[in-house]
N, C-alpha and C positions, 0 to 999 in steps of 0.2 A: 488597815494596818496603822495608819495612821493616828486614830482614835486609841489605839492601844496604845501610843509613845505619849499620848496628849493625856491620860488618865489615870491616875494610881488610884482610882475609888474601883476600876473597872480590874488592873490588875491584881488589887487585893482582895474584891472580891473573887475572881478565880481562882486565886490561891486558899482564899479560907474557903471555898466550898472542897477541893480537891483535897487540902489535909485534913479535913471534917472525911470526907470519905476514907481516907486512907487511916484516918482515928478508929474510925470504926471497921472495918477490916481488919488493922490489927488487933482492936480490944475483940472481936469474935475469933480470931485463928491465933494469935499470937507469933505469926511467922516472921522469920528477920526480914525477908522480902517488903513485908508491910510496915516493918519501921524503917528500913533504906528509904522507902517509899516517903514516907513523913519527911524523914529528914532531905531527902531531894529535895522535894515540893517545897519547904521551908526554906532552902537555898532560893531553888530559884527564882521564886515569887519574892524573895527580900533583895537578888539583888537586879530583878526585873525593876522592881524601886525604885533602887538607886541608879541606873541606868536611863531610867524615867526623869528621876531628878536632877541628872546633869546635862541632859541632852533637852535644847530648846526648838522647837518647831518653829517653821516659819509662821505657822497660825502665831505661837505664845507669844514670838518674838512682835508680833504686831499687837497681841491683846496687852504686852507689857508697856512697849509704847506708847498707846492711847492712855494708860493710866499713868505713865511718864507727862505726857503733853498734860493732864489733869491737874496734877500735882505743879509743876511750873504755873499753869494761868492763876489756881488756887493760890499758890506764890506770890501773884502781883509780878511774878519775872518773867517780863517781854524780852528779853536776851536769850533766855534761856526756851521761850517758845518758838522763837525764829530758828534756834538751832535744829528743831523738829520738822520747819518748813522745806521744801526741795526748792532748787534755785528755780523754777519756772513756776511756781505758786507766786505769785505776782498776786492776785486778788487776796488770798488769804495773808500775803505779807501785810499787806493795804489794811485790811480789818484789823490784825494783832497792835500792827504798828499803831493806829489812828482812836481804838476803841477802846484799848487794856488801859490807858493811860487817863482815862474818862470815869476809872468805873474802879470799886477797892472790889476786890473778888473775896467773898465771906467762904464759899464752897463753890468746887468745879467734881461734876461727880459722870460718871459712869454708872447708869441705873440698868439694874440685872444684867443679863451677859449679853453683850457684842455676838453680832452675829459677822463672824471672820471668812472672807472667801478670800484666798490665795491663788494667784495665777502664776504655777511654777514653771510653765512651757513660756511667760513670756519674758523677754531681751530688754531691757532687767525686769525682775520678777515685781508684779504689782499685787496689790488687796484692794477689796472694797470689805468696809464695814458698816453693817449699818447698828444702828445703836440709839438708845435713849440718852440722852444728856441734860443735866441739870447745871443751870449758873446761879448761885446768889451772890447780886453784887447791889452796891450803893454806892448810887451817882455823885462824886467829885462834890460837883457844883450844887446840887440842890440838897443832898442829902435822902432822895427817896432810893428805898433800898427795897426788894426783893426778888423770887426767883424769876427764872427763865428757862421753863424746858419743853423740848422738840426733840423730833426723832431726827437724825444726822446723817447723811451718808458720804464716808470720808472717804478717799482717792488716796493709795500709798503707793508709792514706787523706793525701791532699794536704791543707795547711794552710799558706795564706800563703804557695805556692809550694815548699814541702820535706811528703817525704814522714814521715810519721809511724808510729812502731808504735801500731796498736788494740788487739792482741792475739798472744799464739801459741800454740802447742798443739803441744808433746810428742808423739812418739809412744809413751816414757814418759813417765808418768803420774808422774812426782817427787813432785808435791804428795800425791799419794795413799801416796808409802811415807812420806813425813813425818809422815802423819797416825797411823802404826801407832803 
């Protein structure tokens, strides 16, 4: 059921196959039954929609975030990426704080779709996402500039109604060739 709130490809395709049927029904019988039918179907599926479109998932609400967080680092604005952070992200405050300030960010992307798991049974409700992520930036000091992407696995918990980064975890290990 879920997937059906998260989709308008999904609810308009079952609407345009069901008025395609119900077209053709009436274009063979011509009975008013078969254009009630039409015109239901054309209700309901337009305002399945709009129902669709006002109402945000806790999945959307975290796939909006992450490209919220995108757009701020892509910014250059570290104020405005800490506001994304939850007070116990302490290591992620640590990198935004020490590293955004090193580096002019050209592009901060989100490549193909986030894979969004939501944990609505827990006290407060958290996500993990895992996802592709792309940086280009160029270094302050030297001037050498280009990308950086890894696959990400980010930590959200709810706070005050917006989700928060906890944590992420590289599938490299950056911190660890820094330390060489």
């Amino acid at each position: 059921m879920s997937y059906l709130a998260e989709s308008a490809v999904l609810i308009g395709a079952v609407g345009t196959v069901l008025l395609v049927l119900a077209v053709v029904v009436y274009s063979q019988t011509r009975r008013r039954g078969a254009l009630v039918a039409m015109l239901l179907i054309a209700l309901v599926t337009g305002a399945l929609l709009v129902v669709e479109r006002r109402i945000e998932t806790p999945r959307e609400a975290v796939e909006r975030t992450l490209y919220e967080i995108a757009a701020a680092v892509e910014a250059d604005d570290v104020a405005a990426v800490l506001q994304f952070l939850a007070p116990g992200a302490v290591e992620v405050r640590r990198d935004a704080e020490t590293l955004m300030p090193l580096v002019d960010v050209e592009k901060a992307r989100i490549m193909g779709t986030p894979d969004i798991v939501v944990d609505l049974d827990a006290n407060p409700r958290t996500a993990t996402v895992r996802c592709q992520a792309m940086i280009d930036v160029t270094i302050r000091q030297s001037g050498t500039s280009g990308p950086y992407m890894d696959r990400v696995t980010i930590q959200l918990i709810v706070r005050d109604g917006r989700w928060l980064v906890e944590s992420y975890t590289p599938a490299h290990d950056w911190r660890r060739e820094l330390r060489r």
